[in-house]
C-alpha positions, 0 to 999 in steps of 0.5 A: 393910279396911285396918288401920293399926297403932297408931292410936288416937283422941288426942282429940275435939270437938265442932266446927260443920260444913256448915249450922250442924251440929255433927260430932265431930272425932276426932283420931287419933295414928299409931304414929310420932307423926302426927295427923290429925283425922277428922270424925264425922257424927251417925250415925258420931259416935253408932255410934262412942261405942256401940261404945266404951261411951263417954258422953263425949268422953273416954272415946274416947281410947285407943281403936283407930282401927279403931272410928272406921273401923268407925263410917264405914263403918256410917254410909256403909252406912245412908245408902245403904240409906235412899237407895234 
């Protein structure tokens, strides 16, 4: 698993995705000063505010990048267990 060095989330929000779902848009600030914006699905948006002890949007900020990769791909990984 990659890590990049000095990510962390800069922010969150909640925006309207696919279908009228609602998705987290977690915006992550790079060491030399880069953002992008990562969206969350529900399950991946509600692992990452677990393993950040996170009750709101908030309290993700500050937090490193590895949980959000973490979060995806725990998320990927139960999608694929209920597909087969």
């Amino acid at each position: 698993m990659a890590v990049i060095a000095g990510a962390v989330i800069n922010g969150a929000r909640v925006a309207a995705a696919h279908e009228g779902h609602a998705e987290l848009v977690v915006n992550i600030r790079y060491s030399n000063g880069g953002t992008s914006d990562v969206p969350l699905g529900a399950v991946a948006a509600e692992l990452l505010m677990r393993s950040c002890n996170a009750t709101t949007l908030e309290q993700l900020e500050g937090q490193g990048w590895q949980k959000v990769q973490a979060a995806l791909i725990e998320s990927h990984n139960t999608h694929n267990e209920r597909e087969q």
